[in-house]
Structures are given as C-alpha cells and as structure tokens.
N, CA, C and O of each residue as an XYZ file, in Angstrom:
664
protein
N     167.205     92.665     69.761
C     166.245     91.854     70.439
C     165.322     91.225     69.411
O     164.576     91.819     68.632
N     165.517     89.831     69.556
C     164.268     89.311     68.514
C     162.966     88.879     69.440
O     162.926     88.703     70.658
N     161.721     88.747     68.270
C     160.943     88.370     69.264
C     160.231     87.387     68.237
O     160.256     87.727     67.054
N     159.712     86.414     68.519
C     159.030     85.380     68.024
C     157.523     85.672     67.526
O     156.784     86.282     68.300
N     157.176     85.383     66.631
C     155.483     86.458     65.490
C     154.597     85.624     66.622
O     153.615     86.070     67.215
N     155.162     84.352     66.770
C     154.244     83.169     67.001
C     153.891     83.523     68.735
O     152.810     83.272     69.267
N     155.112     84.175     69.444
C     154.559     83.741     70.974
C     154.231     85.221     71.321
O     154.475     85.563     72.478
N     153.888     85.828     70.761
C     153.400     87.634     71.146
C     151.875     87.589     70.993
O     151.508     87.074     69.937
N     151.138     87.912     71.618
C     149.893     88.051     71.462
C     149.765     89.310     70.305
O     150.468     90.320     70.352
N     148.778     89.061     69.308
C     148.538     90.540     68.442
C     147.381     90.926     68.804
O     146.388     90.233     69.023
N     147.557     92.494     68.896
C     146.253     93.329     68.995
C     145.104     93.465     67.641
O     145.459     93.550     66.466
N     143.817     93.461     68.071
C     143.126     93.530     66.648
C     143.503     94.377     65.533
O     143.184     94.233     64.353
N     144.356     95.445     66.153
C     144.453     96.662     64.802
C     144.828     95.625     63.902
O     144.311     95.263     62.845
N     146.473     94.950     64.922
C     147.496     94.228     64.167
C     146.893     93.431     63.206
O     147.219     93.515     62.022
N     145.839     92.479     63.702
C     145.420     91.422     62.882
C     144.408     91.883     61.808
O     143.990     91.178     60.890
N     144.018     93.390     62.096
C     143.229     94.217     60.839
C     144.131     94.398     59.892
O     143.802     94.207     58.721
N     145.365     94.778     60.204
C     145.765     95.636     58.694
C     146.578     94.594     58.703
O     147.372     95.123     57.925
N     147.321     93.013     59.029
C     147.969     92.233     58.196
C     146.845     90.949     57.749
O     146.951     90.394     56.655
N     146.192     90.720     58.357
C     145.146     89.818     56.910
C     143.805     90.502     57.217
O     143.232     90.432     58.304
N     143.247     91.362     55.831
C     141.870     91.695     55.738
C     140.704     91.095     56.325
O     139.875     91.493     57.143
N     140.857     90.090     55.722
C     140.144     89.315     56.374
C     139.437     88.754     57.708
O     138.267     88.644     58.074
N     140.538     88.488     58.193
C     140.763     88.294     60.063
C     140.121     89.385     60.673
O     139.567     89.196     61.756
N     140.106     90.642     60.083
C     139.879     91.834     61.164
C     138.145     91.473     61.003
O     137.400     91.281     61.963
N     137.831     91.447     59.895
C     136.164     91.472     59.635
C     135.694     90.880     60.708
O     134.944     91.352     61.562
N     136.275     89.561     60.622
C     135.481     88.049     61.187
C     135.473     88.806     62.733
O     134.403     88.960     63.321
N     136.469     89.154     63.188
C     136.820     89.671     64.780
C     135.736     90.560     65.017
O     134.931     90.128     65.843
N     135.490     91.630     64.555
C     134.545     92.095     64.168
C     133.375     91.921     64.166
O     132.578     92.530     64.880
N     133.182     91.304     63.589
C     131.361     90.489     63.159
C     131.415     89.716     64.698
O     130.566     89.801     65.586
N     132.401     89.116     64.710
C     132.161     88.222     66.307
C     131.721     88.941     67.446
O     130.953     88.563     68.330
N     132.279     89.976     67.320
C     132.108     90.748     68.427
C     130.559     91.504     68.654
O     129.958     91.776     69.693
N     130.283     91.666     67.538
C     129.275     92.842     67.428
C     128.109     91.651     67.117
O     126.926     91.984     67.047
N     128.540     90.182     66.928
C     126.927     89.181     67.280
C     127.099     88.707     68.924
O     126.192     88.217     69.598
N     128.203     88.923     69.294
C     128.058     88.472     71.318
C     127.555     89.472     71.913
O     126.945     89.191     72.944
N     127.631     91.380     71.398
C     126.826     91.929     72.185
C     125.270     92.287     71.245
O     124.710     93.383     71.282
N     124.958     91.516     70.729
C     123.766     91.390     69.997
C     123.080     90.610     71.073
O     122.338     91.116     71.915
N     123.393     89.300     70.981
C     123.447     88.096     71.925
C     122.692     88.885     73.485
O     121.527     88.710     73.840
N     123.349     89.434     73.947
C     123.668     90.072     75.570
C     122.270     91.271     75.531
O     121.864     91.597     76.647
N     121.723     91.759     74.599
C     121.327     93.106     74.345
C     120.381     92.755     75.806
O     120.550     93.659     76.624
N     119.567     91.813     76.239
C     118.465     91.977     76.948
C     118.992     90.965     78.143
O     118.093     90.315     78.677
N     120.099     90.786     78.546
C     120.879     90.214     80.245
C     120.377     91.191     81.141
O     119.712     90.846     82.117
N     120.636     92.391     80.899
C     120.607     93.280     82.252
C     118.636     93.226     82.599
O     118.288     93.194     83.779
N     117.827     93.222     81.773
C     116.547     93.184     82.133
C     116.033     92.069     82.665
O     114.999     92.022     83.332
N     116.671     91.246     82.412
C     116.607     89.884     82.999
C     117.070     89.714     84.129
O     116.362     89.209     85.000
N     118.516     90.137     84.411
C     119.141     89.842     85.761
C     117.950     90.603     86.419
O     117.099     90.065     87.127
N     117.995     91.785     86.128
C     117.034     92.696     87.204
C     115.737     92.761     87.496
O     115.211     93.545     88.287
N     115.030     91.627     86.619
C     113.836     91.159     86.938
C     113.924     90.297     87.446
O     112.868     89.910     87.949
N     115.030     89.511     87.653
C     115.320     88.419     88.684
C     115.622     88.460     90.178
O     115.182     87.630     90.974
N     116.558     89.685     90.559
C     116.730     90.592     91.718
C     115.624     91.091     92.451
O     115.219     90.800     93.576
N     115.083     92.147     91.340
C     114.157     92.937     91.782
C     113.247     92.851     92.956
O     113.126     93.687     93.851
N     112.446     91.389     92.780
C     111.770     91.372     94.030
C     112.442     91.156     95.521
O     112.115     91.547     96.641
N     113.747     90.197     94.925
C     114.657     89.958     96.454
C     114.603     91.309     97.098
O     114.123     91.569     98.202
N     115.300     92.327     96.046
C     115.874     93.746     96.591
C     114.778     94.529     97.232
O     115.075     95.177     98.236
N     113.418     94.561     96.742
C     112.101     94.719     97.601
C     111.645     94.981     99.271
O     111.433     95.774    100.189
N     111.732     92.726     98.478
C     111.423     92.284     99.951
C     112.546     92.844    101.095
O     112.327     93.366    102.189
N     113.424     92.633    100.637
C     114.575     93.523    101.726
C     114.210     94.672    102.045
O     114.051     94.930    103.238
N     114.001     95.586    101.118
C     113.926     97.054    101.594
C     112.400     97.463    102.469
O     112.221     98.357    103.296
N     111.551     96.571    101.999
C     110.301     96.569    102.634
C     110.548     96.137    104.061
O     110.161     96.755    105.053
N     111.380     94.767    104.055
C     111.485     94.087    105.810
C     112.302     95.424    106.350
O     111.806     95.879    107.381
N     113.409     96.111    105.877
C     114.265     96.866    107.075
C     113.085     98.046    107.005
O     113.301     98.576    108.095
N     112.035     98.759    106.457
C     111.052     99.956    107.125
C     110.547     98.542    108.345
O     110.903     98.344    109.507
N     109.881     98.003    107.713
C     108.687     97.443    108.648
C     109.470     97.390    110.235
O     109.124     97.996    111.249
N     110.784     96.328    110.027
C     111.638     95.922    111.415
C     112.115     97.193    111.802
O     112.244     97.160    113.026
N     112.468     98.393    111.318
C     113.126     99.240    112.007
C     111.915    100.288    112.523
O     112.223    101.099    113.397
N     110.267    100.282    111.892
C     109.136    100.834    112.492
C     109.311    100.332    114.157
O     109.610    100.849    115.233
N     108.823     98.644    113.486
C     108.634     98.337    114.831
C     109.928     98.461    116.190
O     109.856     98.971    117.308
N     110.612     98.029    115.760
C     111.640     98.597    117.114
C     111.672    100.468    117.457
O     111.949    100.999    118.532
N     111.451    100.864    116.697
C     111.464    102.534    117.138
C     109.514    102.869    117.848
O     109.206    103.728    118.674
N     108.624    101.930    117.206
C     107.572    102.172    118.219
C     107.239    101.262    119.684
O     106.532    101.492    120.666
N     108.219    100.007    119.240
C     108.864     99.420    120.776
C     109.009    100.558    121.715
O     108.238    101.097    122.508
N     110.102    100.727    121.411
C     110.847    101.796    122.176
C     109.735    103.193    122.763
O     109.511    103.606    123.900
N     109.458    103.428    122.033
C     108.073    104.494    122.361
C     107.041    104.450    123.209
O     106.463    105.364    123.798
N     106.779    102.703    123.213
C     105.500    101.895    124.311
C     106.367    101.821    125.369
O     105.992    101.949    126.535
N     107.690    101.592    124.987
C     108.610    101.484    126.234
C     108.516    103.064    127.206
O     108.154    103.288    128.361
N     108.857    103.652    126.470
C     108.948    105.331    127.406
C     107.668    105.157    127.714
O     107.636    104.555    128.787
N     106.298    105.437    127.216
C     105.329    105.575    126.954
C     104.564    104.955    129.079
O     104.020    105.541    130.015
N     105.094    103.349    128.746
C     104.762    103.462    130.153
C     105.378    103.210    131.261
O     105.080    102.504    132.224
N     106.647    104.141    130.923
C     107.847    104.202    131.723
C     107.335    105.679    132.483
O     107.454    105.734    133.707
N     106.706    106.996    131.666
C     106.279    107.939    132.129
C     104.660    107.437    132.830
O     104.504    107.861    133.975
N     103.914    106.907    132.475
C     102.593    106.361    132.985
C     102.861    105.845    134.409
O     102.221    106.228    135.388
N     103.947    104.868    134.448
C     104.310    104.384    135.949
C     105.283    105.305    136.824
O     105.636    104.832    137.905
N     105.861    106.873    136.382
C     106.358    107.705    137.362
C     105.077    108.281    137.650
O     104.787    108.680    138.778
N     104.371    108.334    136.755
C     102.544    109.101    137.243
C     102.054    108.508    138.024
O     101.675    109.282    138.903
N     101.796    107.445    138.266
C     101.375    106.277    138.573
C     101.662    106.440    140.268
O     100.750    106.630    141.072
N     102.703    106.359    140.535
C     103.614    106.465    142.084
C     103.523    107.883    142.733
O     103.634    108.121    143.936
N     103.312    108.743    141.775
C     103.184    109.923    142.847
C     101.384    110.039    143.681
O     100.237    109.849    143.278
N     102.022    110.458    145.005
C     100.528    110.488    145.770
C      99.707    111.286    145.390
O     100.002    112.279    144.724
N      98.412    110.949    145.792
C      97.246    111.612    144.828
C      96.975    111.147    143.484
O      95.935    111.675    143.089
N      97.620    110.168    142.389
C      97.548    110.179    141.496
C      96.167    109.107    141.073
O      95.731    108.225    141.812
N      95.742    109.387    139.961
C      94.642    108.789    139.183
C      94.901    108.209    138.350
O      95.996    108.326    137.800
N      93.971    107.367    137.956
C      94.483    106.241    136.513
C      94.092    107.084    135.317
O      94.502    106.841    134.182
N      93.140    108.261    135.676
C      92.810    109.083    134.045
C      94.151    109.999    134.063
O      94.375    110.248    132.879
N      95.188    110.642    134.907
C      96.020    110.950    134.725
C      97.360    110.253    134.748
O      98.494    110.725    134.670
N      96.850    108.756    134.900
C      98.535    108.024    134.345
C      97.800    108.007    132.370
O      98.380    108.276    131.317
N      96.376    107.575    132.641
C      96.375    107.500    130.948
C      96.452    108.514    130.197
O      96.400    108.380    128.974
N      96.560    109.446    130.653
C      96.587    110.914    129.808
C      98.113    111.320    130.070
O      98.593    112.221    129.382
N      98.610    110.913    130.693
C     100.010    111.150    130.555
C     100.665    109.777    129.596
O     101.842    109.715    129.241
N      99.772    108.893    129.336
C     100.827    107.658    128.398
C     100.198    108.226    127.161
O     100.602    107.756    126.098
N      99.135    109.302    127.112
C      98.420    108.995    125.746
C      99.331    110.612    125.062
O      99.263    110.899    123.867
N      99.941    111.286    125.857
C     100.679    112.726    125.830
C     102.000    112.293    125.426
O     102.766    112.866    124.652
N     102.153    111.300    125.998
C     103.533    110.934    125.411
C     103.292    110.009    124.023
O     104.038    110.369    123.112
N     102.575    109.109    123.748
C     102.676    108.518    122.653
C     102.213    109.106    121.261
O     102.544    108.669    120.159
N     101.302    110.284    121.545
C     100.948    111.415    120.463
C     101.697    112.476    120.483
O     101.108    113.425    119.964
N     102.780    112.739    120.870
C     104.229    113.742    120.877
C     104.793    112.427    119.757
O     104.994    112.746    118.585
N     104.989    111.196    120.126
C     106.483    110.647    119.211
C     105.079    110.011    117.807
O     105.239    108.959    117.189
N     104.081    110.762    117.642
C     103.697    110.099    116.542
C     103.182    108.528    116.458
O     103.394    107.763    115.516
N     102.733    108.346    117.207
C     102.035    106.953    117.587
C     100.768    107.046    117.800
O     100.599    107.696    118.832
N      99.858    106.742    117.370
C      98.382    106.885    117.690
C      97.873    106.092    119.218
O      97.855    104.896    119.508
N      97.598    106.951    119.781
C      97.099    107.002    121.201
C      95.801    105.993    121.393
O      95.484    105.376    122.410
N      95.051    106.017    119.912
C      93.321    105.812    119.938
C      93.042    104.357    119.846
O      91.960    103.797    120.020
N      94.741    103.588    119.401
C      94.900    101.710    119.030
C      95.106    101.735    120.650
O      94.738    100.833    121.403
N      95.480    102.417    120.874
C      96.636    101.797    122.866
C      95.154    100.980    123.489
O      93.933    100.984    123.340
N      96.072    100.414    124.149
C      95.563     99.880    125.247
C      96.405     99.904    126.359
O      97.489     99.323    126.408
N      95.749    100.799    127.550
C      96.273    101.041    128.599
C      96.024    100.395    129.495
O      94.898     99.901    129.423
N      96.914    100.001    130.883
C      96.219     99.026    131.934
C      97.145     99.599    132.995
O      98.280     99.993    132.728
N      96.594     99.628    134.245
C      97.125     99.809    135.760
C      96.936     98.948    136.498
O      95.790     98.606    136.791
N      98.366     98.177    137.157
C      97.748     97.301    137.798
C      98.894     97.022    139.280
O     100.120     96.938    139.204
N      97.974     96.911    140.677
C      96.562     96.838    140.929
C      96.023     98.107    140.588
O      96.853     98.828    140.035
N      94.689     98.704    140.769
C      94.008     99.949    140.849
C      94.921    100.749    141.857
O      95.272    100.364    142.972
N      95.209    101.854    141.282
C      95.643    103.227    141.942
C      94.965    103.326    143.639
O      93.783    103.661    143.721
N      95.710    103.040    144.898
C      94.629    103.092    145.846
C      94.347    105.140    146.030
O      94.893    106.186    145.679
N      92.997    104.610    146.900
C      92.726    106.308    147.398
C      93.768    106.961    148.094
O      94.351    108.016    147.843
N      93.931    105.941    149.243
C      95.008    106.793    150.347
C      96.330    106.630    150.137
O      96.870    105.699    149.539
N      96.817    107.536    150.633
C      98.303    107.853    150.226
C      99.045    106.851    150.949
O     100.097    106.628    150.349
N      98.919    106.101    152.076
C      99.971    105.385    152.377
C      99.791    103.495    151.823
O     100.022    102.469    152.462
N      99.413    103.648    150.743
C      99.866    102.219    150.334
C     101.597    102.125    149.434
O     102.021    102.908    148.584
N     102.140    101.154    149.889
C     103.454    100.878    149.573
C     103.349     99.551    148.548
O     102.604     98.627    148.872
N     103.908     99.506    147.645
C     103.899     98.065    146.493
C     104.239     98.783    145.052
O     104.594     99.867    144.589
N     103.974     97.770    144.753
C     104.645     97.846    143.297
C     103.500     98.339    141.623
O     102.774     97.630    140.925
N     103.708     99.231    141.576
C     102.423     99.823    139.924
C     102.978     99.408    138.802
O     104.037     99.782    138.298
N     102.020     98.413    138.332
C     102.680     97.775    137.026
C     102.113     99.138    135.593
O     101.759    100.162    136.176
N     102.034     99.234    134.607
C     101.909    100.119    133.736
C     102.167     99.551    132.586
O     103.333     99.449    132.205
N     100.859     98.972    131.661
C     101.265     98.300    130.415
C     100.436     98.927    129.459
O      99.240     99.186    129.593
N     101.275     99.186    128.328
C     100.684     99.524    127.450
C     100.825     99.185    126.030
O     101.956     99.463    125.631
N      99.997     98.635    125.052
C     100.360     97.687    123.932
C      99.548     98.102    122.886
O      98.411     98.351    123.287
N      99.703     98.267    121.710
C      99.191     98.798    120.254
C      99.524     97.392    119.630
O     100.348     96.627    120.131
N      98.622     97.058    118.198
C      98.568     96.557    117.556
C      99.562     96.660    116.373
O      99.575     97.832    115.997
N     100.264     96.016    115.759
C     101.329     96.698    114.690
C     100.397     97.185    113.533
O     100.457     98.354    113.153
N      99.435     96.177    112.910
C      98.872     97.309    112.109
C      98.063     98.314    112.021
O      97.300     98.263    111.056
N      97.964     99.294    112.767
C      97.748    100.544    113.474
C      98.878    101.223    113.655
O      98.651    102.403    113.923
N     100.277    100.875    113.604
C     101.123    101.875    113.701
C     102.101    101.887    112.188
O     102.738    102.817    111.693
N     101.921    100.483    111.718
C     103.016    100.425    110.514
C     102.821    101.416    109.512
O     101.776    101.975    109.177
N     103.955    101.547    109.093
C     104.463    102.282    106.998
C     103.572    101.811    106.412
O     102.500    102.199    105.948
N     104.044    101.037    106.466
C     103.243     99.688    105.243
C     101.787    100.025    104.662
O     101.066    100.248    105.634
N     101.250    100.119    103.774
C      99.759     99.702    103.863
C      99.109     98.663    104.533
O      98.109     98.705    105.249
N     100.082     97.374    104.077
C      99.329     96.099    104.559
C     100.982     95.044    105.355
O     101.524     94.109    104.764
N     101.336     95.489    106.497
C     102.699     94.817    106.831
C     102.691     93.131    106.655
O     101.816     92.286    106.845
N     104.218     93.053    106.161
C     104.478     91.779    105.372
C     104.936     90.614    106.538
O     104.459     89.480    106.599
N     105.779     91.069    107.274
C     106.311     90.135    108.229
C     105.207     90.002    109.692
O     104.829     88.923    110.148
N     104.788     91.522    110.313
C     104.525     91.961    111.357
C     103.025     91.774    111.905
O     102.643     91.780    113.075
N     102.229     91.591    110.631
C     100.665     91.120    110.582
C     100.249     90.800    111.391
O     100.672     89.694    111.726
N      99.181     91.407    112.314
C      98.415     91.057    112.998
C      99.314     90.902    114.241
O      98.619     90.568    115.201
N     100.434     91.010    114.513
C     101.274     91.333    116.117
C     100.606     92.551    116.665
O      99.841     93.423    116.252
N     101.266     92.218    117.848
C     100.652     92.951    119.064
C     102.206     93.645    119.983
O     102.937     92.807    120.512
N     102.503     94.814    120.073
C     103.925     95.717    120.650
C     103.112     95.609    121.977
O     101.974     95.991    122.250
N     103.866     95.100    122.562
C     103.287     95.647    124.054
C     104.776     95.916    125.339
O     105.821     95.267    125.373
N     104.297     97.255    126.401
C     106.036     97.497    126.951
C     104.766     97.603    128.630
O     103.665     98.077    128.910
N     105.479     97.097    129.060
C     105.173     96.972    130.520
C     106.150     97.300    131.878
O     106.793     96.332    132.284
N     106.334     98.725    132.695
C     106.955     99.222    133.128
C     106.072     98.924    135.025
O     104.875     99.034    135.290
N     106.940     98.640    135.747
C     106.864     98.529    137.103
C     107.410     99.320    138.100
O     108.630     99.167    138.161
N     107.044     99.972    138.766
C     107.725    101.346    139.565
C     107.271    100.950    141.626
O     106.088    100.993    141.962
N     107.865    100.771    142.197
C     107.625    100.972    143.668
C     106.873    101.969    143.980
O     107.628    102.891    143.671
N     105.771    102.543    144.436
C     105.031    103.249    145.059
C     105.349    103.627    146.855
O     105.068    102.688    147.600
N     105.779    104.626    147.393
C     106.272    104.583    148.209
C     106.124    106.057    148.876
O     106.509    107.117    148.382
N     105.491    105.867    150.085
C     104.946    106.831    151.121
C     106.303    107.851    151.404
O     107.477    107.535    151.594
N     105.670    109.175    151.354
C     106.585    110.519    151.994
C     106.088    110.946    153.040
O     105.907    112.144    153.259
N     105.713    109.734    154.066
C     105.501    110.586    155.580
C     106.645    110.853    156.176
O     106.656    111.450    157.253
C-alpha cells in the first residue's frame, strides 16, 4: 500500500521530529493563541452575568407571587365558607382569613379584608357573600426591593350563596 507524504495530514510529533524547526513555530503559535484567550471567559461572564441575574431574580419574584396568589385565593375561599354559616360575624370571617394566611406564612397585618354586603343579623337572609381579600406585593415579596412586581396589589375575591336551614 502506498500512500502519498503530500495528501496525509501529519501530526505535530510528525512535523517535530522531521523539520526542527516547524515543531517550534507550531508551538510558539499555539502557546501565543492561548496567551491571546487568557481573559475570554471573564469577559463572556461579565457579559452574561447580569442577564443570568435578572432571570433568576424574575423566576423567585413570579413564582412568590403566584404561590401568595394562590394563598389570597384559599385565604378567602375559607372567609366566605365562614361567611355563609348562620350566626356568623365579620370578626370571625376576618379571623378566620387572618388564621389562614398566618399558617401559609403571609402576613395577615398588609391584608385587607372586605365582606360584602354586611353579614345580616337574622338567619334567614338568602344571597350571595362576596369575600375579598388583597395584600400589597411589597409586603409579601423575597426581594428586598421587587424588580418587576413594585408597588402591585394580589387581590382573590371568593363568592359563596348564603342559604337558610329551616
């Protein structure tokens, strides 16, 4: 089998030990391109860096707020089953939204609670108990100072039929 010098690619050893020379230069080339390169990676990654941030900062903030959504959601989902049973009071629908939102870690003391219409006295009124309750986001966020969410307002508003057991 012959093979042609000219159409074979040579490996550096090759071109080290048949011309002296050649190997140096290969050599020197090599070792001034990662001279060259020494400071790319601090660069790329000071270039990234803040993108990769801002990302990781938006998914706490967005995934706070949907999990304390969800919380205002229960929050006066239990306020409006309080709400409908006879006998009930508006200091015990708010102490039952403020029992539930200080169990899941939500500060009770931002809420703002509302019943609406007023709870009647007598037991046979029939209609509908609205139950809203809404926190400020910065009062509940991670964040020190939230980036996207500033100055919003979570609010979950639950409606229940009220309905006589004579």
């Amino acid at each position: 089998m012959k093979t042609n010098a000219n159409s074979t690619a040579a490996s550096p050893a090759t071109l080290a030990s048949s011309a002296p020379g050649r190997g140096l230069r290969l050599e020197r080339l090599c070792r001034l391109c990662r001279r060259n390169r020494r400071g790319a990676a601090v660069v790329e990654f000071a270039l990234i860096a803040p993108v990769l941030f801002l990302l990781a900062f938006g998914i706490i903030e967005f995934g706070r707020m949907v999990m304390v959504q969800q919380v205002l959601t229960n929050a006066s989902r239990e306020g409006a089953r309080m709400a409908i049973l006879d006998g009930a009071t508006t200091s015990e629908v708010y102490t039952a939204v403020d029992t539930y939102l200080d169990s899941a870690a939500v500060s009770s003391s931002g809420a703002t609670r509302t019943v609406s219409p007023a709870l009647p006295t007598s037991d046979d009124y029939v209609g509908a108990i609205t139950v809203t309750v809404s926190v400020p986001f910065d009062q509940v966020s991670w964040l020190p100072s939230p980036l996207f969410l500033g100055g919003k307002t979570l609010t979950a508003t639950s409606v229940m039929r009220r309905e006589n057991t004579q």
